[in-house]
N, C-alpha and C positions, 0 to 999 in steps of 0.2 A: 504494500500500500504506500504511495505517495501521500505525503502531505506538504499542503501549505500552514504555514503556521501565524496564524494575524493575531495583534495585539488587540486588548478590549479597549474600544474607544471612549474619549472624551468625549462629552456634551458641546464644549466651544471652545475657543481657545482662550487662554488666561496666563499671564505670566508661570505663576506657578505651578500652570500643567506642566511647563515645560519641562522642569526641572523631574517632575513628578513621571512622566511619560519617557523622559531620557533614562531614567533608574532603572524602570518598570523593563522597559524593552532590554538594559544591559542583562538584568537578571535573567530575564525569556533568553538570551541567546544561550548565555554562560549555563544555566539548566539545563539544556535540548540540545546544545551543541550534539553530542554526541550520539542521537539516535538519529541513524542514518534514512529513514523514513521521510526525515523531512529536507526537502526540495527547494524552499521558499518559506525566504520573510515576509508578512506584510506589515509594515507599523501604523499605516492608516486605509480607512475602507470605506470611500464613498464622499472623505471630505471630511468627514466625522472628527470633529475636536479641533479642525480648522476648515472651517465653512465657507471662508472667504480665501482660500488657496489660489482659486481662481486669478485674481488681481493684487491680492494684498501680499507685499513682499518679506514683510516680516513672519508671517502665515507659508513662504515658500523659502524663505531660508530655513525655518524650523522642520519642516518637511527632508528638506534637501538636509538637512545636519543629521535627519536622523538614520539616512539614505548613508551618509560617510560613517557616523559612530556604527552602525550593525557591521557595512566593508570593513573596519580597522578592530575589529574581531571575528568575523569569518568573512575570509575572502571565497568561500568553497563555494556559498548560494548562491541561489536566484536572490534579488528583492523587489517586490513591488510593490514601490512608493505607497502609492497611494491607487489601491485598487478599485478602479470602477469608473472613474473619467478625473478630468483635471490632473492630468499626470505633471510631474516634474521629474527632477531627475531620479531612474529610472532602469532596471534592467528590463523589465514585462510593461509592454501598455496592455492592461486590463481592463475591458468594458463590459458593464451590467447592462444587460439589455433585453429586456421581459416584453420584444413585437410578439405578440402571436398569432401572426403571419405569416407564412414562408416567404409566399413573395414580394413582402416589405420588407423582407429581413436580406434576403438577397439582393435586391435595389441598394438597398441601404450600403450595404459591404461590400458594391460591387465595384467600387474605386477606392483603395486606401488612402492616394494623396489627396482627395477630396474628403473623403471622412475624415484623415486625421486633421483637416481645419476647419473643420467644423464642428458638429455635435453630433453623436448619438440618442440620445436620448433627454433633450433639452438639457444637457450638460454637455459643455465642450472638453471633449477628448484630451487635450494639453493645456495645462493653464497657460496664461498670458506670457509671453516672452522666455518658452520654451521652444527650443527647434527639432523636429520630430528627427533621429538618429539614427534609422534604420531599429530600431529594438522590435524585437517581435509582436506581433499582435494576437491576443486570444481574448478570446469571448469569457469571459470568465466565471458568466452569471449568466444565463438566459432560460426560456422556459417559462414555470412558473405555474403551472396548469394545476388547481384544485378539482377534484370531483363535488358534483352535490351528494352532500348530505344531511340535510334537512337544517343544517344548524346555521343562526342569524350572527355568528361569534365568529367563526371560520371564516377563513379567507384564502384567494390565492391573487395572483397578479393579474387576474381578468375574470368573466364568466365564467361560473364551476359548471364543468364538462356533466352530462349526464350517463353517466358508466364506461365501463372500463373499455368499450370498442370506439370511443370516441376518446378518451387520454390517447388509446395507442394511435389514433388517425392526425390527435395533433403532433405528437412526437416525430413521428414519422414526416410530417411536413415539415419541420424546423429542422432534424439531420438533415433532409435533402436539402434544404437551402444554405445550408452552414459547410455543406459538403463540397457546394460546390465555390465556395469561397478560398478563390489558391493561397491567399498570403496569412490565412488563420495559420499561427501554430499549434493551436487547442480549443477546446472548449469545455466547460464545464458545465451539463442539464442541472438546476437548483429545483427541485433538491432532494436529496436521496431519502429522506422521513420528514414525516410533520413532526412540525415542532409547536407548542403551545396550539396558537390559534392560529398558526400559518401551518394550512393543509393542504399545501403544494409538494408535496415528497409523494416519490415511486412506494414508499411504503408507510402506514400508518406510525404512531407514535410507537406503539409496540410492537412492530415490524412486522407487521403484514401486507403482503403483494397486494397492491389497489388494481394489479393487471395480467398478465401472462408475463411473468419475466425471461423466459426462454425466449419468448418474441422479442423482446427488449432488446435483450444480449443480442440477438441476431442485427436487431436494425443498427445496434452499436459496431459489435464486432466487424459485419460484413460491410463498413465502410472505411476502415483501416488500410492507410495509405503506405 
């Protein structure tokens, strides 16, 4: 099993997150270092704990510092900044992106140098006065698909599907379009269990198939390049 390994986020940014968040992330590396499972840092996710990263440069040095403090104790990872859009400096540009469309999804990704200067998903891709470097690109978030079941609490990132031969028809429509996007290095379907009130996972909260997963695996496996 790979893992990425992200820090729990701040609320907004504050002087003495900083301090607070630089400690936090040295510990997470100095702990984990050595279990070879994990693949990638993330120290921020979506913007979370500096919301104005976008433009505000005090908000994109601290980003960027924390982008050098994890390198100048493992130089061996991936990191990625700040995963989900508003990227800065950066080994993975990683974007959350819950179309569920296929073919809005593929429009959308079907030019990188026009994506990466603009936005995916009402959030621009690189924040302000970052120049895109060739670094990889993976979807790192997308999906999103809840079933209905009866409940007014539950959520997913769109309309809940009404059973499990329509989960597999939307699935199957986002691989094909994700498939045929050449410059993805990855992607990640979100998300593999429900969790609380987000009932958008292949398997309930105590791990039961919401679908055929032998079909799953197949729509997965038999796309590997």
């Amino acid at each position: 099993m790979l893992v990425w390994e992200e820090m729990p986020s701040a609320y907004e940014f504050w002087d003495g997150g900083v301090r607070e968040i630089a400690d936090t992330c040295l510990e997470m590396v100095e702990r984990d270092y050595n279990h070879p499972c994990i693949i990638t840092w993330v120290p921020f996710n979506e913007s979370w704990g500096i919301r104005d990263v976008l433009w505000d440069r005090r908000q994109q040095a601290f980003a960027e510092s924390m982008y050098h403090l994890i390198r100048s104790v493992d130089d061996t990872r991936l990191i990625s900044t700040n995963d989900g859009w508003e990227a800065v400096r950066t080994d993975i540009i990683g974007i959350h992106d819950y179309e569920n469309r296929g073919s809005v999804l593929a429009e959308k990704y079907a030019d990188r140098e026009r994506l990466i200067k603009m936005n995916a998903v009402d959030k621009m891709v690189l924040s302000r006065g970052m120049e895109y470097g060739g670094e990889p690109v993976l979807l790192s978030e997308f999906g999103g698909f809840a079933m209905e079941d009866g409940s007014e609490v539950s959520w997913g990132y769109h309309e809940k599907l009404k059973g499990p031969e329509k989960l597999l028809e939307k699935i199957e429509e986002l691989l094909e379009a994700v498939d045929h996007i050449p410059y993805l290095f990855g992607w990640c379907y979100t998300q593999l269990t429900d969790v609380e009130q987000e009932t958008n996972g292949l398997l309930s909260a105590d791990r039961k198939p919401k679908a055929d997963m032998d079909r799953i695996r197949e729509m997965i496996t038999g796309r590997q390049r």
